[in-house]
C-alpha positions in Angstrom: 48.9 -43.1 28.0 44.9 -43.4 27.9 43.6 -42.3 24.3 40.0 -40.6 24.1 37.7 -41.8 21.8 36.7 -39.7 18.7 33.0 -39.2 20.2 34.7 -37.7 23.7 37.0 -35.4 21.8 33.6 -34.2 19.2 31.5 -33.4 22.8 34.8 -31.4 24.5 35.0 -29.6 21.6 31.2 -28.9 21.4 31.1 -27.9 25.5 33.9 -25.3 24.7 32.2 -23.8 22.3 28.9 -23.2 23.6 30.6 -22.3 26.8 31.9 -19.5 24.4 28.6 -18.6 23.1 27.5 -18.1 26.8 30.5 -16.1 27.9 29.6 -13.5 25.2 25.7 -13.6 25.8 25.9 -12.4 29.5 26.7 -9.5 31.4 25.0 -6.4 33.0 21.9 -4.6 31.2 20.5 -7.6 30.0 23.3 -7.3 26.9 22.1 -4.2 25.2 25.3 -1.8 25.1 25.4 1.1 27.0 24.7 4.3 26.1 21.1 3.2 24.5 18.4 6.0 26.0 14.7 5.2 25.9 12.4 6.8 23.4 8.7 6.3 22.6 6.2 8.6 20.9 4.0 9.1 18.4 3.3 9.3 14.6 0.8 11.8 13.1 0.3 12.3 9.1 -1.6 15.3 8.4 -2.4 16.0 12.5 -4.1 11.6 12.3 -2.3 9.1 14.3 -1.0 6.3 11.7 -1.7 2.9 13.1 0.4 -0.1 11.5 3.6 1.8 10.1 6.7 0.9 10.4 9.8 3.9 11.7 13.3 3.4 10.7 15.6 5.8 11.8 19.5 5.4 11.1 22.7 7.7 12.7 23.1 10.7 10.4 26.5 10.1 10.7 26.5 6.5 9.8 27.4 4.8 13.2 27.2 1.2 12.3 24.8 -1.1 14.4 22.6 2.0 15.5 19.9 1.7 13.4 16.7 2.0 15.4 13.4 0.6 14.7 9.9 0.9 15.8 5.9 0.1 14.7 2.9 2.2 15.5 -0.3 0.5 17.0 -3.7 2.1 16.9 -3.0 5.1 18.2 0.0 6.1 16.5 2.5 5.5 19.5 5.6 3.4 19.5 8.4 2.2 21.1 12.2 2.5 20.1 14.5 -0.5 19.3 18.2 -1.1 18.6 19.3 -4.5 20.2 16.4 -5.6 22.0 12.8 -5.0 22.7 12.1 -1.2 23.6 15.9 -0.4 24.6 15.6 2.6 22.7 18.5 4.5 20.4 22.1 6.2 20.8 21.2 10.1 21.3 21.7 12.0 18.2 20.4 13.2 15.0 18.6 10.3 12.4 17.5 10.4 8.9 14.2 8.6 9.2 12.2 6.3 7.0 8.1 6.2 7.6 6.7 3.6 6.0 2.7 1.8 6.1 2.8 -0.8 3.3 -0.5 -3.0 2.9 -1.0 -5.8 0.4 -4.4 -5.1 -1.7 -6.4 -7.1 -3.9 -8.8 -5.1 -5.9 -7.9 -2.2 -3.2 -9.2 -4.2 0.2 -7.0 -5.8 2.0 -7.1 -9.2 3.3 -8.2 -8.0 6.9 -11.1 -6.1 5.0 -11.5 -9.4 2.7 -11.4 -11.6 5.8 -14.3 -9.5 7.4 -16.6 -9.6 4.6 -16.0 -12.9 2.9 -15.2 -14.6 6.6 -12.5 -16.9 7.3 -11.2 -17.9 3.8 -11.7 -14.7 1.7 -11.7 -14.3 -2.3 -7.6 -13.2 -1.6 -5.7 -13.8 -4.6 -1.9 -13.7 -3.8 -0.7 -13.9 -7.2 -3.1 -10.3 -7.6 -2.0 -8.3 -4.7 -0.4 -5.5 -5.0 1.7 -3.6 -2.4 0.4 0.1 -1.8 2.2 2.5 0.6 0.1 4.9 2.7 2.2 7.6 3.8 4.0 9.7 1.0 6.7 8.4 -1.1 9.5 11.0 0.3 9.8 9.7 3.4 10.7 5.9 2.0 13.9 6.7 0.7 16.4 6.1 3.8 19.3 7.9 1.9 17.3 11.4 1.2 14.5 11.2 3.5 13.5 14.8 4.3 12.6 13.6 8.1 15.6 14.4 10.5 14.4 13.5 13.9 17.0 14.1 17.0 16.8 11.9 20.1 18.1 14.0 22.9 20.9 12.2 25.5 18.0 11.8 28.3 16.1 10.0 25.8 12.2 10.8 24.9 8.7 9.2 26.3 7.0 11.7 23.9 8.4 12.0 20.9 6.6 13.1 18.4 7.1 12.5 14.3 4.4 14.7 12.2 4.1 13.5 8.2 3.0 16.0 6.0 2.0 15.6 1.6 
């Protein structure tokens, strides 16, 4: 009987399991799981669009692995995501977190630093400090007051208003 050598045996072994990996990569809906529904909107704090803040909104009733995310651009709008880019969230109720952290030094930030100092601003990292923009209740992703519901047809306008 003909014996393999050990480097044969090492790339078999290797092909098998990446031919796993594959196996469980593909399927239909690029491999987001079903039952994911669309949602964008936008965020307003006291009636203003909030550019740069970050939405994290997690199953009320704890579903694991539902937890969907999204960031605001200029205007305030965003984009829901659970597995992939802009796949949206499982319809039901979430207990949302709002949060737009910057990094100061000497309250400007280094986009503000980097516009009036020019390329390499006056930024000392060991000095920053982290500042949040929106009010502190909504951080909290345990008691946040901010129950938002994403209906079962999904939402293109959703809208999530801040207040003090």
């Amino acid at each position: 009987m003909k014996r393999f050598g050990f480097g044969f045996c090492v790339a078999a072994v290797l092909a098998c399991a990446a031919l796993t990996v594959c196996v469980g990569c593909g399927g239909g809906n690029s491999g987001s799981r079903s039952g994911l529904v669309k949602v964008s909107g936008v965020l307003l704090y006291n009636g203003a669009p909030v550019d740069g803040a970050t939405i994290e909104m997690r199953p009320v009733d704890d579903t694991p692995n539902a937890v969907a995310v999204g960031r605001t651009d200029q205007d305030g709008k965003f984009e829901l995501t659970t597995d992939r880019p802009g796949d949206g969230a499982f319809p039901g109720q979430y207990r949302t977190v709002v949060k737009k952290q910057v990094q100061t030094v000497d309250g400007r930030t280094l986009e503000e630093a980097t516009a009036e100092d020019g390329p390499e601003p006056d930024w000392d990292k060991d000095a920053a400090v982290t500042e949040n923009f929106l009010p502190e209740k909504y951080l909290d992703p345990l008691n946040s007051p901010l129950i938002v519901e994403i209906p079962k047809g999904g939402s293109k306008n959703l809208e999530i208003v801040l207040e003090d």
